[in-house]
C-alpha positions as CSV (number, residue, x, y, z in Angstrom):
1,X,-35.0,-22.1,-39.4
2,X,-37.7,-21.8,-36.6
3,X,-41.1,-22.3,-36.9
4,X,-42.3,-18.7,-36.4
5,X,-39.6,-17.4,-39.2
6,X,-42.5,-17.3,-42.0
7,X,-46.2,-15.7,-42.2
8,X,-48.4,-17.0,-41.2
9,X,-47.0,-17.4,-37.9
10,X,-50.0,-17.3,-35.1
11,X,-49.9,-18.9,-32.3
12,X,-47.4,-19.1,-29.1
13,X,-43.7,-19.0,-29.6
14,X,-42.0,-20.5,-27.0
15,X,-38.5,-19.2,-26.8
16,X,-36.0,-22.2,-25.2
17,X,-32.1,-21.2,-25.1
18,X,-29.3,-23.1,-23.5
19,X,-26.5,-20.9,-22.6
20,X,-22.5,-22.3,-22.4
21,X,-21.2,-21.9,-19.1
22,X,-18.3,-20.5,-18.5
23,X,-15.7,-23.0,-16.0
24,X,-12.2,-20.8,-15.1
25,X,-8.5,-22.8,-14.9
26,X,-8.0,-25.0,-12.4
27,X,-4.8,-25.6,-10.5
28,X,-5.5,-28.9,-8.5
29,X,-2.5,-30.0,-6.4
30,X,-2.0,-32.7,-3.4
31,X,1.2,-33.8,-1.3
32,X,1.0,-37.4,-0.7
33,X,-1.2,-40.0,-3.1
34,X,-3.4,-40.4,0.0
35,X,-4.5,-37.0,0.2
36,X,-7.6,-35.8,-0.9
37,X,-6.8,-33.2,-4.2
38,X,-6.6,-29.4,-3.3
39,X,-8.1,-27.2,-6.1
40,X,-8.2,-23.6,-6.7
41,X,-9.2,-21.3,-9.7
42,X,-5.6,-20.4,-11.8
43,X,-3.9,-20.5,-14.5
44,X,-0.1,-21.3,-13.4
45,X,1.8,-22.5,-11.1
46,X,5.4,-23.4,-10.2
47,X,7.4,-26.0,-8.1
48,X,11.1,-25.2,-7.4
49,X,13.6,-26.8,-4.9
50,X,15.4,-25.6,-2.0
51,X,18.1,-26.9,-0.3
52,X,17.7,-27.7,3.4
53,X,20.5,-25.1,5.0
54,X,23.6,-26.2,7.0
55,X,22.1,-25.8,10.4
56,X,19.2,-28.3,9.6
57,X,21.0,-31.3,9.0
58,X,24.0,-33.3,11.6
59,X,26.0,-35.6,9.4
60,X,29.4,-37.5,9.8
61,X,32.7,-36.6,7.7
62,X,35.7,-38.5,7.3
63,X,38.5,-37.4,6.1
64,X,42.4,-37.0,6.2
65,X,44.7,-34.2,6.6
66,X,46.9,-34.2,3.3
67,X,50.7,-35.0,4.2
68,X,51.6,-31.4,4.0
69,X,49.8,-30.1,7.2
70,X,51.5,-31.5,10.3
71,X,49.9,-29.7,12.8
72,X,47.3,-31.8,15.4
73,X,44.1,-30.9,17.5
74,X,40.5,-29.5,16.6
75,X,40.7,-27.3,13.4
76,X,37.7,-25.4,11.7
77,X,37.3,-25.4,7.6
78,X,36.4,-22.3,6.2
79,X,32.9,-22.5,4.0
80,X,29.6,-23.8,4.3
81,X,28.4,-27.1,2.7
82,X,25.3,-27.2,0.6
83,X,23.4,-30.4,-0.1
84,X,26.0,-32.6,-2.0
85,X,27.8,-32.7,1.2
86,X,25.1,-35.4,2.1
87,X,26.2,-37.8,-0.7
88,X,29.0,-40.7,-0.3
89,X,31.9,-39.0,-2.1
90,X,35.6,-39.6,-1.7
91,X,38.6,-38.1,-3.3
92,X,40.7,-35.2,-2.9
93,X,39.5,-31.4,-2.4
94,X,40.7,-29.2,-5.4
95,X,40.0,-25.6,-4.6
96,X,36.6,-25.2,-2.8
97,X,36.2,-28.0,-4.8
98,X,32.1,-29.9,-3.9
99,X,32.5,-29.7,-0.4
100,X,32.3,-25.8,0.1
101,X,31.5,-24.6,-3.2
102,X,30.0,-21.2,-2.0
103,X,29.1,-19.1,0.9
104,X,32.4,-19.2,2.9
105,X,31.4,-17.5,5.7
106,X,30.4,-20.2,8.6
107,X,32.5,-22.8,10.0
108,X,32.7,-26.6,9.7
109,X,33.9,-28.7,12.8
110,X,36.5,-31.6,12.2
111,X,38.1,-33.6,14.6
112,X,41.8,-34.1,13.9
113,X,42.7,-37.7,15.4
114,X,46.7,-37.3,16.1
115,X,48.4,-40.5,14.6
116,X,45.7,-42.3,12.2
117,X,45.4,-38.7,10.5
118,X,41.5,-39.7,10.6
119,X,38.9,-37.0,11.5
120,X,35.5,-37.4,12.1
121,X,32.5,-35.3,12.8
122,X,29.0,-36.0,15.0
123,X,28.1,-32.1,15.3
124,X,27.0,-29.7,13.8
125,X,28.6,-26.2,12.8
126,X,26.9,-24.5,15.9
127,X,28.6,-26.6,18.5
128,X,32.0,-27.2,17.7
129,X,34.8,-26.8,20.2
130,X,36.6,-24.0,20.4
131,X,39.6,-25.0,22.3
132,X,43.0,-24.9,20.3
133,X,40.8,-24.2,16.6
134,X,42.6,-22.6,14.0
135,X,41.0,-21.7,10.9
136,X,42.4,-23.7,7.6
137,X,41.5,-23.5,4.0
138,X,39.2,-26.5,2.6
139,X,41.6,-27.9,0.4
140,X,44.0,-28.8,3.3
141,X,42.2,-32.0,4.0
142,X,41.4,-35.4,2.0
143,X,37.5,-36.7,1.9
144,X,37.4,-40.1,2.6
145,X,33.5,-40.5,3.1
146,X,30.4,-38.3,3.9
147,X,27.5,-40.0,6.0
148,X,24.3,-38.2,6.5
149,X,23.1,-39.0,10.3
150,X,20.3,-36.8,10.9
151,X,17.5,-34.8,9.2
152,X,14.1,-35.2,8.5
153,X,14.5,-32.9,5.4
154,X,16.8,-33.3,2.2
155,X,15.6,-30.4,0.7
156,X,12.0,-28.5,0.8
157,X,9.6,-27.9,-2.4
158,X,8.1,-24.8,-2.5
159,X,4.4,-24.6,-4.9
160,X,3.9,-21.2,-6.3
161,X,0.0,-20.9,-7.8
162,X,-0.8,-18.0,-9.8
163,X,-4.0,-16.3,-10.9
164,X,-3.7,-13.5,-14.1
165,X,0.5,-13.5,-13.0
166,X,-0.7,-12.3,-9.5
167,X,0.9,-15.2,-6.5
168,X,-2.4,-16.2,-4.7
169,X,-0.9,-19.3,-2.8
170,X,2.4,-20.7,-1.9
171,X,2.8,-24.2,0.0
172,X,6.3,-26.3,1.0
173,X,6.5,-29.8,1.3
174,X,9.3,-32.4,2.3
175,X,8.6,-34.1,-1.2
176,X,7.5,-32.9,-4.8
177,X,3.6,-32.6,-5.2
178,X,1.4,-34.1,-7.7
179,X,0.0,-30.9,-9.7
180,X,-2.1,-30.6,-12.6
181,X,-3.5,-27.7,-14.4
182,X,-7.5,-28.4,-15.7
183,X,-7.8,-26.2,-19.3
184,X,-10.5,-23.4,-19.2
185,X,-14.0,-25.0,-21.1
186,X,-17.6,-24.0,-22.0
187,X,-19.9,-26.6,-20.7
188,X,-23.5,-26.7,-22.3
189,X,-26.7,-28.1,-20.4
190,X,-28.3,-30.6,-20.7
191,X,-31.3,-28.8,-20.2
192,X,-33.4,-26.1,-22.1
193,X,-34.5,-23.0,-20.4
194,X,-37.2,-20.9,-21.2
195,X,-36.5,-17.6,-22.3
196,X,-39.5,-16.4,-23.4
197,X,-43.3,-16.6,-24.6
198,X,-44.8,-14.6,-26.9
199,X,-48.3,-14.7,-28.1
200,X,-48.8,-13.9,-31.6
201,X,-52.1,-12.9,-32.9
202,X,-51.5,-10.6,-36.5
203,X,-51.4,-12.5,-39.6
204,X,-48.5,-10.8,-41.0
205,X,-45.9,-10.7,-38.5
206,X,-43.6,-13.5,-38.1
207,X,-39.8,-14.0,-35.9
208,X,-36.6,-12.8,-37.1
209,X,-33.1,-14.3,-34.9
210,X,-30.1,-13.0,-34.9
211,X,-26.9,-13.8,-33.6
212,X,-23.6,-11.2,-32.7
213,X,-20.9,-12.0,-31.0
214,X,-21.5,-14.2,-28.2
215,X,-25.3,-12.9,-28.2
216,X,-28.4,-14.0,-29.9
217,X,-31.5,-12.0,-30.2
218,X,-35.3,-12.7,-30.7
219,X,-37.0,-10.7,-32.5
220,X,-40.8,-9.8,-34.3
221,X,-41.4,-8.8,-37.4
222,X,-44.3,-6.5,-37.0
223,X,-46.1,-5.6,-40.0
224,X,-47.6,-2.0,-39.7
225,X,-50.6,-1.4,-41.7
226,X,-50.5,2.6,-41.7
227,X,-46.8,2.7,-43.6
228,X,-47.1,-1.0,-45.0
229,X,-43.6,-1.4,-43.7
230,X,-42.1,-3.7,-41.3
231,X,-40.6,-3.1,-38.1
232,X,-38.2,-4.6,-35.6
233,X,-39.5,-5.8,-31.9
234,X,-36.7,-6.9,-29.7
235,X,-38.1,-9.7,-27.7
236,X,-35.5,-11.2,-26.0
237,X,-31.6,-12.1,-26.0
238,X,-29.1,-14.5,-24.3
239,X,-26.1,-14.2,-23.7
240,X,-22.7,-16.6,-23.0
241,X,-19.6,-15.7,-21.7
242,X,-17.1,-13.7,-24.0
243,X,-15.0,-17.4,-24.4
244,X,-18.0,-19.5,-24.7
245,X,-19.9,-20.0,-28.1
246,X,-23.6,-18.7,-28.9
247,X,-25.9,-20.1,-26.9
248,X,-28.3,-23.1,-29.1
249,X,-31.6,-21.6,-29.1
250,X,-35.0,-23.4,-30.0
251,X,-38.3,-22.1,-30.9
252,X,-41.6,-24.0,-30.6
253,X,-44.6,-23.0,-32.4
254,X,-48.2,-24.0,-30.7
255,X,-50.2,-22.8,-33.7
256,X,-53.7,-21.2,-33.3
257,X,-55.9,-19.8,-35.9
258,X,-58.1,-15.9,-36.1
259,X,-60.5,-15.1,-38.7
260,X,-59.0,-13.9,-42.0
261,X,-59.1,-10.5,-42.4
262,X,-62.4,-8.3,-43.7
263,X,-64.7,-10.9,-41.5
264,X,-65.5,-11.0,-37.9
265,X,-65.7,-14.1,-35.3
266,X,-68.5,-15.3,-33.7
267,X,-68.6,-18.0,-31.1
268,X,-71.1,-20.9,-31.9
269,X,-71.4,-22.9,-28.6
270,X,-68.0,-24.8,-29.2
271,X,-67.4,-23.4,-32.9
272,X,-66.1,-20.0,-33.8
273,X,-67.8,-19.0,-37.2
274,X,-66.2,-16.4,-39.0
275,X,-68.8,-14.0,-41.5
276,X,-67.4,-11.7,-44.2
277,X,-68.1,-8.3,-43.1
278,X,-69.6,-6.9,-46.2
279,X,-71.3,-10.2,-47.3
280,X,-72.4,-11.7,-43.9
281,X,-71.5,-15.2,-45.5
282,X,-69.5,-17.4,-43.5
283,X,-66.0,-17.9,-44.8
284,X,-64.6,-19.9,-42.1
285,X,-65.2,-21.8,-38.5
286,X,-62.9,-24.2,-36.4
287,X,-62.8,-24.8,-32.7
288,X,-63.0,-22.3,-30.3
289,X,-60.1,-24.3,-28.9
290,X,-58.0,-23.6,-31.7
291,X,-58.7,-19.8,-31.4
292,X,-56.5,-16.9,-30.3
């Protein structure tokens, strides 16, 4: 309860609130452990991987030409590999089989060595020879190893934030990102801040508080003589965000003191002297200090 709730309440009311404030979702993201963390006001994000393409990456294949296919010189395989062509594999090709699993519609260079039915590749798709080619299916030829040779990129990770489902940034990288989502919060201050001051100088009236929602209010009890009823004063509210909690509120009473009612006050060098208005005797006196 505060210290104004009750008559007699004279004096000063000094109204103190602290109000939550209201911190958003954070995504905070960085790239490498020595970079400094990237933060931005969200809610989601996502991090999905891409495959570096065909034409990014020159590799090595081995293989041999299964005892079937006779024929010699530079041949080109129908299909284009996707990134498990990069791993060691051996083993025959069933089908499309891992090699060229999808997207048959670029060409892959092997070079047919006549006589050790060995064939191996140090280009890329875009330069191969075209001299004497002749388009075969994949499952013509044997795998006998796969050696990546060059390529800064395996595959590319894309970072996707989001704010209320609407994309505000994306970002790529050669390597999966450190990402962490901080939690919407309420922080309360440390501090008190003043709201209001009110000085109250009638006997009767006293401070009524009342909280709604994520609002409190500061009222006065004013006592009217004419209808001997009281009435409501709105003094002051506060207000938090709509996720936050009420705001803590405070009330401190510096008391001061008026003659009672029916006498009058008369100042007495450092004294007030209060006299009865129909008697003229003095019914009370305190410091003029104390006096409001």
């Amino acid at each position: 309860m505060a210290c104004c709730a009750s008559p007699p309440a004279l004096g000063t009311w000094n109204i103190y609130v602290k109000v939550p404030v209201y911190v958003p979702p954070k995504i905070k993201w960085r790239w490498n452990s020595n970079d400094n963390w990237k933060e931005l006001v969200a809610d989601s994000y996502t991090i999905t991987e891409k495959d570096v393409t065909f034409e990014d990456i020159l590799y090595k294949v081995t293989v041999k030409r299964t005892p079937y296919r006779k024929r010699n010189g530079i041949w080109s395989i129908s299909g284009t590999p996707t990134f498990t062509v990069f791993s060691n594999l051996k083993g025959k090709i069933d089908g499309l089989g891992t090699f060229f699993p999808s997207n048959p519609n670029s060409s892959f260079g092997v070079v047919y060595e006549s006589g050790s039915r060995i064939a191996q590749l140090c280009l890329n798709y875009q330069n191969l020879p075209t001299v004497g080619s002749t388009s075969i299916s994949a499952w013509a030829f044997e795998i006998i190893e796969i050696i990546r040779i060059t390529g800064e990129k395996d595959r590319e990770y894309v970072l996707r934030i989001f704010r209320n489902e609407e994309l505000i940034l994306t970002e790529t990288g050669s390597n999966p990102p450190d990402v962490y989502k901080e939690i919407e919060t309420c922080e309360t201050p440390n501090e008190w801040t003043l709201l209001r001051t009110y000085l109250n100088v009638k006997q009767k009236d006293f401070c009524t508080i009342a909280g709604e929602g994520n609002k409190v209010f500061f009222f006065v009890n004013s006592y009217n003589q004419f209808s001997k009823r009281y009435n409501l004063i709105l003094l002051a509210f506060a207000e938090s965000h709509e996720k936050c909690p009420l705001p803590e509120f405070n009330v401190e009473c510096i008391p001061c003191k008026r003659c009672p009612e029916g006498s009058c006050a008369v100042t007495c060098e450092g004294t007030v002297c209060c006299y009865d208005e129909s008697t003229g005797e003095l019914v009370d006196s305190f410091s003029v200090e104390d006096y409001c």
